[in-house]
KEMI-852148 format. One line per field, with one value per residue (C-alpha): residue in three letters; residue number from 1; z, x, y. Coordinates in pm, whole numbers. Example, Ala and Ser with C-alpha at 12.3 -4.5 7.8 and 13.67 -1.06 7.14 Angstrom:
zakol	(Ala,Ser)
tipa	(1,2)
z	(780,714)
x	(1230,1367)
y	(-450,-106)
***
This chain:
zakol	(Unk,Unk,Unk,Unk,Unk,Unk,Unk,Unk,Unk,Unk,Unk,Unk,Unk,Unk,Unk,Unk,Unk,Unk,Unk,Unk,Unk,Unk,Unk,Unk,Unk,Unk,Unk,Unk,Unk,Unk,Unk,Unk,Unk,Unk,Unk,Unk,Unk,Unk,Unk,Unk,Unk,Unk,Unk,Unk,Unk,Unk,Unk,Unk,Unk,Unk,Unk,Unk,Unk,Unk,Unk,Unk,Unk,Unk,Unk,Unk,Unk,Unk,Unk,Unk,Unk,Unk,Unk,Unk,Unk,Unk,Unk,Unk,Unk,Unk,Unk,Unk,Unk,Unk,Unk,Unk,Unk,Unk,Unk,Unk,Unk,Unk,Unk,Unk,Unk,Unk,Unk,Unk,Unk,Unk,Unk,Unk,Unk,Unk,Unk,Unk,Unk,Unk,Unk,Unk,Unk,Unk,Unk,Unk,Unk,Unk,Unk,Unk,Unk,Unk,Unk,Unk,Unk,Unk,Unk,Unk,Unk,Unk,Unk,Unk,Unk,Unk,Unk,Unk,Unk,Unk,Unk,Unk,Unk,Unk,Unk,Unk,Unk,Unk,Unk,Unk,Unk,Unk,Unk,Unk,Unk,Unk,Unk,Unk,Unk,Unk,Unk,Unk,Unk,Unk,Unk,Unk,Unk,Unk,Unk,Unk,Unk,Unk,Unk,Unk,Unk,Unk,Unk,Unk,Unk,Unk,Unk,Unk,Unk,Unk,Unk,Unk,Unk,Unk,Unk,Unk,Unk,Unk,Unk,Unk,Unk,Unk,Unk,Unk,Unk,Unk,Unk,Unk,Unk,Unk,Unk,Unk,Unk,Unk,Unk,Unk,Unk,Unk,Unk,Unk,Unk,Unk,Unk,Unk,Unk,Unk,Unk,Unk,Unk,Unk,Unk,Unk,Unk,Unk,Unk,Unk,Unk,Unk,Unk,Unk,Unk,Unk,Unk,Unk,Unk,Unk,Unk,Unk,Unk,Unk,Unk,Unk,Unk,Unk,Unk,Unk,Unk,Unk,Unk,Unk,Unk,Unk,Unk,Unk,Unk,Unk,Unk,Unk,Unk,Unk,Unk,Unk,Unk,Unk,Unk,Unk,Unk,Unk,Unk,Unk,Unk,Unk,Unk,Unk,Unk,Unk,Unk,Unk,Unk,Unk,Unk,Unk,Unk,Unk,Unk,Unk,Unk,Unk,Unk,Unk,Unk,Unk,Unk,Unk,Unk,Unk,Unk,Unk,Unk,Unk,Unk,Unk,Unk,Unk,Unk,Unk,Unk,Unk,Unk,Unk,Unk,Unk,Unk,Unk,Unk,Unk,Unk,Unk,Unk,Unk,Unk,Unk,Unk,Unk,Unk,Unk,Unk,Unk,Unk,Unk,Unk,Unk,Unk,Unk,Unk,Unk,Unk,Unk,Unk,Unk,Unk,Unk,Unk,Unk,Unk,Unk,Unk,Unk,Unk,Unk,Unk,Unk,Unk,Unk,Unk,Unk,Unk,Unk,Unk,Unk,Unk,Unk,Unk,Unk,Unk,Unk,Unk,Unk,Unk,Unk,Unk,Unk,Unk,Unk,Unk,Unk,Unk,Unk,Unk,Unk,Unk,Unk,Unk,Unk,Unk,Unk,Unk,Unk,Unk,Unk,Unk,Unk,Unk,Unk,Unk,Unk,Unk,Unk,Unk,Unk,Unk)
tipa	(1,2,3,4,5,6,7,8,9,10,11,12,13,14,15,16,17,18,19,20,21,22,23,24,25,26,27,28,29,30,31,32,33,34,35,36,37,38,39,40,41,42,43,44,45,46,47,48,49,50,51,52,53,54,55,56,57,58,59,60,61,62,63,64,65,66,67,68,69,70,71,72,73,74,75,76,77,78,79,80,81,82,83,84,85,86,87,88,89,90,91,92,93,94,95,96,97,98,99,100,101,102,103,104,105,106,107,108,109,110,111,112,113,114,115,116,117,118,119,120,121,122,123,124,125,126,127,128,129,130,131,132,133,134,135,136,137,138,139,140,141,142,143,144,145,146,147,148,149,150,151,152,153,154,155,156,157,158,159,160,161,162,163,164,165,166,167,168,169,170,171,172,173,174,175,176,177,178,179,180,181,182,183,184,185,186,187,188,189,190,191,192,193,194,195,196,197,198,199,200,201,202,203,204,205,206,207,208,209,210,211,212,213,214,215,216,217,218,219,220,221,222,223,224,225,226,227,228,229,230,231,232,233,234,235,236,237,238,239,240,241,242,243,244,245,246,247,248,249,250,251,252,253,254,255,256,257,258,259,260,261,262,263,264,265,266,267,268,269,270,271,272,273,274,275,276,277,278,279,280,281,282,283,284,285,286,287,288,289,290,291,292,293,294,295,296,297,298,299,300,301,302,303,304,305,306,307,308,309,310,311,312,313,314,315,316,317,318,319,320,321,322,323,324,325,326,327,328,329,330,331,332,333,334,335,336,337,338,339,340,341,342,343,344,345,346,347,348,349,350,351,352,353,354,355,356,357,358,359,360,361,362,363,364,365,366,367,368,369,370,371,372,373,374,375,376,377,378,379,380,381,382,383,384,385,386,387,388,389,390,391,392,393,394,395)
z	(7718,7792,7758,7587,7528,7271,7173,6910,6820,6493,6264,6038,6108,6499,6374,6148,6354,6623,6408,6292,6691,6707,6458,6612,6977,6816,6627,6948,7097,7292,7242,7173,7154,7000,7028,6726,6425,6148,5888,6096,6121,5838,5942,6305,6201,5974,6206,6422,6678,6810,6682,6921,6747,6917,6634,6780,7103,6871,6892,6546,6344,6270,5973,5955,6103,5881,5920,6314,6291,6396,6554,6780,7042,7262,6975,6982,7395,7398,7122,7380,7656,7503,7321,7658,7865,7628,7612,8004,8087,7794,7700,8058,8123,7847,7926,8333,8175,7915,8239,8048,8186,8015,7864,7564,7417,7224,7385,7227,7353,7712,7791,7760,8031,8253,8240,8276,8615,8710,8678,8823,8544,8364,8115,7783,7600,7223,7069,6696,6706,6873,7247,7440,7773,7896,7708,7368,7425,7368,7028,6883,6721,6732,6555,6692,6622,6755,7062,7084,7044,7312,7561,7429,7479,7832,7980,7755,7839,8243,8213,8047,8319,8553,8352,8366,8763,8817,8640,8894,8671,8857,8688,8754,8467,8137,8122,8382,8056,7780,7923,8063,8367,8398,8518,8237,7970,7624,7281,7064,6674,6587,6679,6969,6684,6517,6855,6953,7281,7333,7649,7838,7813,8075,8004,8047,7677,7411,7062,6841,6498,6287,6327,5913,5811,5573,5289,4975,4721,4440,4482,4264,3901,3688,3385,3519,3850,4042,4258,4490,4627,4916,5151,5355,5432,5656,5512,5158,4950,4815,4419,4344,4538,4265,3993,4094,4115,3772,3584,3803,3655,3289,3031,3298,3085,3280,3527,3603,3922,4160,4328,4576,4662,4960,4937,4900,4558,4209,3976,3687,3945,3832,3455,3218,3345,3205,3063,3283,3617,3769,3999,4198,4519,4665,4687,4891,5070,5100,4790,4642,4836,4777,4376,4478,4468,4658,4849,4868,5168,5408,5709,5890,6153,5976,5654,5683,5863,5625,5389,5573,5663,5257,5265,5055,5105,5114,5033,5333,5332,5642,5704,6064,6362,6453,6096,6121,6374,6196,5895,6093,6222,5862,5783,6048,5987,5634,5443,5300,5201,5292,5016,5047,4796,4651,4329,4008,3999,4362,4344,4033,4234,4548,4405,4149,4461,4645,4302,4210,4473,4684,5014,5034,4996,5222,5545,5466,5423,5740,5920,5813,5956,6232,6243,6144,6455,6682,6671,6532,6573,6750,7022,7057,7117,7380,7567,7590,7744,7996,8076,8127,8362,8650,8558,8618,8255,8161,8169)
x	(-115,107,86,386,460,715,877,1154,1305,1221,1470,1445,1758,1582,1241,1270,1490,1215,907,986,993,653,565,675,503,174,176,193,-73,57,-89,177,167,379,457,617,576,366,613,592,235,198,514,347,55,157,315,-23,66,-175,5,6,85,381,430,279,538,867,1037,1051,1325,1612,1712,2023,1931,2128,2458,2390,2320,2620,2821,2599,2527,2413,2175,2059,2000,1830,1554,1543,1475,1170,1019,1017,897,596,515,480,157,-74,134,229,-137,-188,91,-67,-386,-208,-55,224,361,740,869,1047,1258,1551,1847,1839,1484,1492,1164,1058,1343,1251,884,952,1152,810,591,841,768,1014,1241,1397,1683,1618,2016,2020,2367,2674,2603,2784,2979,3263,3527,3337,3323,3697,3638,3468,3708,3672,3858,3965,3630,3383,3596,3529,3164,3122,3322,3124,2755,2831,2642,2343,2327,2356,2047,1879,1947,1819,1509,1439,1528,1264,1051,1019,1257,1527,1841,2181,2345,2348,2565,2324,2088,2241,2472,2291,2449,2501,2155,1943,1837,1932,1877,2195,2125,2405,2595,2870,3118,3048,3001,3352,3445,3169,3334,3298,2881,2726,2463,2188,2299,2156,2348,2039,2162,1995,1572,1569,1190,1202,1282,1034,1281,1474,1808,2098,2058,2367,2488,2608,2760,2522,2622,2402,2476,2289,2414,2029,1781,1973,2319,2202,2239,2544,2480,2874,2900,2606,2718,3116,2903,2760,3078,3287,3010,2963,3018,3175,3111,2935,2849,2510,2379,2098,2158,1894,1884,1683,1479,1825,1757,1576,1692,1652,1911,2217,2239,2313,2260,2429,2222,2383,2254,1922,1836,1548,1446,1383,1400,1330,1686,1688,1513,1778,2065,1920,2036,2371,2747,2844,2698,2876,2735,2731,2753,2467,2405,2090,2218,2571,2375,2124,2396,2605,2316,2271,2687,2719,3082,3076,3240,3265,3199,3090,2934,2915,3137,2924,2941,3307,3306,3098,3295,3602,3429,3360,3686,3848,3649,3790,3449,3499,3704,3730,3657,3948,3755,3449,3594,3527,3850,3850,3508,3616,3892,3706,3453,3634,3854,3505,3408,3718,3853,3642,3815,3542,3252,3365,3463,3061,2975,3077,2967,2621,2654,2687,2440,2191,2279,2236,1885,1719,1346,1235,1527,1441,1088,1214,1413,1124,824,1120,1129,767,714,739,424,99,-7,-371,-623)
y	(-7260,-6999,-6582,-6478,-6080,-5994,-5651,-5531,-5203,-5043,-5232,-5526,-5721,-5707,-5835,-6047,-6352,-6357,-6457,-6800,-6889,-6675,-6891,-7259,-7089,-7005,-7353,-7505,-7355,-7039,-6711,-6422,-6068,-5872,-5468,-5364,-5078,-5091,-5217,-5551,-5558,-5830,-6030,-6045,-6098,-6421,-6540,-6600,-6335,-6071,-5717,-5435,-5131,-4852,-4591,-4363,-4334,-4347,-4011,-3777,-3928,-3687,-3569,-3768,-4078,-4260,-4090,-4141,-4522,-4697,-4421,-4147,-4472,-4182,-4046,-4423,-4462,-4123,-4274,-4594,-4409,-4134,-4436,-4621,-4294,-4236,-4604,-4624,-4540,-4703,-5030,-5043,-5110,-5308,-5559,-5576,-5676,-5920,-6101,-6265,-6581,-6466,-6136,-6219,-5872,-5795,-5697,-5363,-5286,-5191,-5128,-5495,-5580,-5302,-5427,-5775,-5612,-5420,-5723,-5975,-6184,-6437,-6297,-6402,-6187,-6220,-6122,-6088,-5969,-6135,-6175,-5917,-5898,-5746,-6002,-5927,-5517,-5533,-5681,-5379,-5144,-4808,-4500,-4235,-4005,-4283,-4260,-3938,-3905,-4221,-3964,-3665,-3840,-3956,-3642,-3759,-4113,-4044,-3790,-4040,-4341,-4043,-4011,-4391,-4400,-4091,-4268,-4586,-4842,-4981,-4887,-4929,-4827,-4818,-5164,-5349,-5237,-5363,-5685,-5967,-6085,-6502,-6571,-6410,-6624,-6541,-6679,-6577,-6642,-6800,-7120,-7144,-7182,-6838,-6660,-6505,-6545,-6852,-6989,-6633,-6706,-6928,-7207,-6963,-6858,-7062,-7049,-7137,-7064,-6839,-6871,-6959,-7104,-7415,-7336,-7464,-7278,-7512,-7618,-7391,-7482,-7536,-7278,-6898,-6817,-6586,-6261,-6139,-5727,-5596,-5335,-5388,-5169,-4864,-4754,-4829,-4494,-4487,-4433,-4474,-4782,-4935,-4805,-4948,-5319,-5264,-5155,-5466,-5693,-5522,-5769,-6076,-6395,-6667,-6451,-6306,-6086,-5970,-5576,-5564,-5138,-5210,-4858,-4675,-4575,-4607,-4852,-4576,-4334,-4576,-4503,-4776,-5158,-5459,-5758,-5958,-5754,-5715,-5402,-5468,-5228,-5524,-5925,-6226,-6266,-6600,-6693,-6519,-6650,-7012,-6973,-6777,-6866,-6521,-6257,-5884,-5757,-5488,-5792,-5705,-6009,-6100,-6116,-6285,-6548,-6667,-6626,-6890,-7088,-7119,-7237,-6913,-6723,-6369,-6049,-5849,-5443,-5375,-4992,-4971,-5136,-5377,-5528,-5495,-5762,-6003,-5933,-6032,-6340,-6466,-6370,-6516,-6862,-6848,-6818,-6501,-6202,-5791,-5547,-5303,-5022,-4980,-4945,-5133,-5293,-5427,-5523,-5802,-5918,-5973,-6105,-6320,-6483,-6570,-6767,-6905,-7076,-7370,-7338,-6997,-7269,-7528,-7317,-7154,-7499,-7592,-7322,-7386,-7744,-7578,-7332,-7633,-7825,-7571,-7626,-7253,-7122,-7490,-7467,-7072,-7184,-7488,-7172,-6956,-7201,-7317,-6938,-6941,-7261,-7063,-6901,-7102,-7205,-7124,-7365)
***
């Protein structure tokens, strides 16, 4: 039996991937324990991992986190780098009295690299998003103003690589932090085929697919065409976005839909519903996606791939730049289509293309052969006790 430590960030789309492979490792007979934030607590906890609670060291939020998410990316490494400083001392302890036989952390969350560095213990990248190197950096698209606030939060993100040096972690750089080099392994959620740029990655990377449990939910039934609308849990607030879904699906014959708000918003906040629409604040994605012919969605890595994985083709309306480059991917794999407004009007269209013509369902149908193959939460599992063989196993 092996000690296995795992730790996230504070997002969903971040969380969520890891825990059917905390799942498969627990089933097997491992012991895991995972630092996380108390809206994981259950999730962890299901999953048969022991839950180590780090609220407490996360920095105040500011007031417009959600404006910030996706663009300030120094806003985002200063967070990093206090929630790692306040975690040193007490987790830092904990985890030297765990004894882990591998680190397993996402690629997001430094301090689980760092520590894995401290303890000179085996160490597994967990990358929800695409994998990154320098060959994939050049796919990210930036305007003009994020340009401009990467130059302007330079200052910030060298005093905190200082902070992090003064305080005993060996850092290089902010790049030695957040690119693996070709000896580190990583599990990528996705397949080689949806991975840009796959051939840049050594065989340290393993392409898993997306870590989707079994699935007990019944096959599509015949009769309407289902939507499903979800822009996630983050950027989800915008009331004229809903309300341009519910007057692009008002009175659409054979048509019916699911508007998951995520938290954004009320249901009573958007005025007059169709029959034909339910609002809900929130659903069971992939129970949902299971009985769907379409998915508008705001292409967050977590959600385009269960999508997929369910052969589902997509509507893409991405809110941040890393969702514009797995919208482009889906687009460019011909299983599903931009949305060039949020209008009523452009909303039909897009979504009325998506429905109406097959070539949408087959290129998602294929892709989810793919992502099937690639092995998911049993090969992530495989990749992690490999990690951990150079440890002594327990007794």
């Amino acid at each position: 039996m092996y000690r296995i430590a795992f730790f996230s960030i504070y997002a969903h789309g971040h969380t969520n991937p890891t825990l059917p492979v905390v799942r498969e490792l627990t089933c097997r007979g491992h012991q895991v324990r995972y630092y996380s934030f108390a809206p994981f607590r259950e999730k962890i906890q299901a999953a048969g991992a022991q839950f180590v609670p780090c609220d407490s060291y996360l920095p105040p939020a500011p007031p417009d986190l959600e404006r910030r998410v996706g663009r300030d990316f120094a806003a985002l490494v200063e967070m990093i780098t206090q929630t790692l400083l306040a975690m040193d001392g007490p987790v830092g302890r904990d985890l030297a009295q765990f004894q882990p036989h591998c680190v397993v952390s996402d690629s997001l969350c430094f301090w689980g690299k760092l520590w894995a560095a401290k303890l000179a213990c085996p160490y597994v990248c967990s990358t929800t998003t695409f994998a990154f190197n320098r060959h994939t950096a050049k796919l990210m698209k930036q305007t003009p103003g994020q340009f401009l606030r990467l130059l302007a939060g330079r200052g910030r993100i060298r005093r905190c690589m200082a902070q992090l040096c003064q305080a005993g972690y060996p850092v290089k750089g902010l790049l030695s932090l957040i690119e693996n080099d070709g000896y580190t392994d990583t599990i990528v959620y996705t397949s080689r085929e949806f991975q840009p740029l796959a051939d840049t990655f050594s065989s340290r990377y393993a392409f898993i697919g997306p870590s989707v449990p079994e699935l007990t939910h019944a096959p599509r039934s015949g009769g309407d065409r289902q939507i499903y609308i979800s822009l996630g849990t983050v950027n989800n607030r915008s009331r004229s976005f809903y309300r341009a879904c519910l007057e692009a699906l008002r009175s659409w014959e054979g048509v019916r839909a699911v508007l998951s708000l995520g938290g954004g918003c009320r249901p009573e906040e958007l005025g007059d519903v169709p029959p034909n629409v339910q609002v809900l604040p929130q659903v069971d994605q992939l129970a949902v996606l299971s009985q769907s012919d379409a998915f508008l969605s705001h292409c967050g890595m977590n959600s385009v791939s269960e999508s997929l994985y369910l052969g589902v083709p997509l509507v893409l309306f991405p809110q941040q730049e890393e969702q514009g480059m797995v919208a482009r991917r889906v687009q460019e794999l011909g299983a599903g289509v931009p949305l060039p407004a949020p209008t009523p009007a452009a909303i039909h269209q897009a979504l009325s293309l998506v429905l109406a013509d097959p070539a949408f369902q087959h290129s998602a149908q294929h892709i989810s052969e793919g992502f099937r193959a690639a092995g998911g939460y049993r090969r992530g599992a495989d990749k992690i006790l490999e990690a951990a063989m150079g440890s002594a196993p327990l007794p």
